[in-house]
C-alpha angles and dihedrals in degrees: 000000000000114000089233086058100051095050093055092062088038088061088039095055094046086054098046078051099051087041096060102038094037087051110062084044088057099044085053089051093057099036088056099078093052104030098050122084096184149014090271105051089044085048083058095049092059087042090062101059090015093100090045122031091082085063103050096045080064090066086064089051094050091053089051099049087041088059098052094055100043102038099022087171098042083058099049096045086038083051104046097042093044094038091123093036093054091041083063092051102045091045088055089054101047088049087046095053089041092049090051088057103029092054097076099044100085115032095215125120105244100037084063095038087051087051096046084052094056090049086060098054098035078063106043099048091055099047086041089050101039091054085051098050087046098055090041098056084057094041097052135249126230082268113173127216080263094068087249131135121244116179125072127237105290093050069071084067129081132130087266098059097037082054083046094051084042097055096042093054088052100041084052094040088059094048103056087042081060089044097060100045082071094052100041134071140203130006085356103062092062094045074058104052090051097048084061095049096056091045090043090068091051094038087050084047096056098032084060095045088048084052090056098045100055097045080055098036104034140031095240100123089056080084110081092210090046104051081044096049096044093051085049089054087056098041094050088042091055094050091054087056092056089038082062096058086049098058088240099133112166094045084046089062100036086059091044089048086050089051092058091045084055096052093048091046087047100051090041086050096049086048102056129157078357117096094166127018126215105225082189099052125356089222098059091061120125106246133177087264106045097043098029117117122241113305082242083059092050100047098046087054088049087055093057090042089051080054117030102036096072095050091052089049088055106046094052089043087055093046090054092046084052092052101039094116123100121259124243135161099262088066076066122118113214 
């Protein structure tokens, strides 16, 4: 197998992994603000993602590291056209990190409730961005037989995309809902599992009507795995939404987290050997063979991945394994 290939997969699996662990950091940080009654119960809900969201937000840099070594020239056309886009990103997740310390640091009321504010939206405009960048990548950019970007921000924006940013934040919403029912006890397990079935109707409407509009809008579903892996998506989401009424929770967000895995595969799918489409000439589209890096590049990054990668798999794992337990006021410091 080529080395272009490989790192294809390589950046799409970083991503599929980001997707499902960031998710459900980012579906917590929009449900605290709303789930919690008081400063203790909200105190529980960071508590259950608090030893881990750092480290999932570190999948998303070694994609995009990844990225940059690999498709040099993917990342500096990604990079110019979604500059704003990214800003605004980057902005949401400093404010996000700095909420989760500066909480604690004065006990009154609204300095906690501001904070819990900005957690929320450290967390929305992420998830919102991230479903808009996706469905643009499949749907084409202004992109220029330099391999430049031509349009501005908004040309960012269509009813597609916006469906895209939409889905993604409820899809994410309901799976952090899943993921704390999980890390919660008492009274507050059942407020939970409400809260995801209600988000679980909205997040089922606008997955669907993502599904529509990119069999309308891309040519996705050209790819065999791709049409296969999306309706999966759908089937196994669908079945989440059924295992929460069941009070199966941990089957109900393994199969939400599957559903996200099968979004990621399928969009990654409809895109090969595209990483960028030209929504002005398919030819000028940026593709594995004409913005990857030199093939010694390549190999000698193969060489760390075959290392490092592992070690990094194993570690979180083991993080994960360390903070299984559920969280409860008295694992509260005072």
């Amino acid at each position: 197998m080529e080395l272009t290939i490989i790192w294809f997969v390589l950046v799409g699996v970083l991503f599929t992994g980001f997707f499902f662990l960031e998710g459900f950091d980012y579906g917590v940080g929009m449900l605290l603000p709303f789930l919690g009654k008081n400063d203790v119960e909200r105190r529980i809900i960071i508590n259950s993602i608090g030893p881990v969201w750092d480290g999932n937000e570190v999948w998303m840099l070694t994609a995009g590291g990844a990225l940059f070594a690999a498709f040099p020239h993917v990342y500096a056309t990604m990079f110019s056209g979604f500059y704003l886009a990214l800003f605004l990103m980057l902005m949401a997740l400093i404010v996000r990190a700095v909420s989760f310390e500066f909480r604690s640091k004065d006990q009154s009321p609204v300095w906690r409730s501001i904070w819990d504010w900005m957690i929320f939206i450290g967390s929305a405009v992420p998830a919102l961005l991230w479903g808009v960048a996706v469905t643009n990548l499949i749907k084409g950019l202004p992109i220029n037989e330099k391999m430049q970007y031509v349009g501005t921000f908004f040309d960012l924006l269509s009813p597609y995309t916006l469906v895209g940013g939409v889905a993604f934040l409820l899809v994410f919403l309901f799976h952090g809902a899943l993921f704390l029912t999980l890390k919660v006890e008492g009274e507050l397990i059942e407020r939970v599992r409400q809260v995801a079935a209600k988000v679980g109707i909205g997040a089922a409407i606008a997955f669907l009507a993502l599904v529509g509009l990119t069999y309308i809008n891309t040519d996705l579903f050209k790819s065999s795995l791709a049409g296969i892996a999306l309706w999966g998506a759908v089937v196994v989401f669908v079945l989440s939404y059924a295992l929460t009424w069941s009070w199966k929770f941990g089957w109900a967000f393994a199969m939400s987290g599957l559903a996200i895995v099968f979004t990621t595969i399928a969009f990654f799918s409809g895109l090969f050997p595209r990483l960028m489409v030209s929504s002005l000439n398919p030819n000028w589209s940026l593709t594995i063979y004409n913005a990857a890096s030199s093939a010694y590049t390549l190999k000698i990054m193969t060489f760390a991945a075959v290392v490092l990668v592992p070690i990094v798999l194993v570690y979180q794992g083991y993080t994960y394994w360390m903070f299984r337990k559920r969280v409860s006021a008295k694992h509260l410091e005072y």
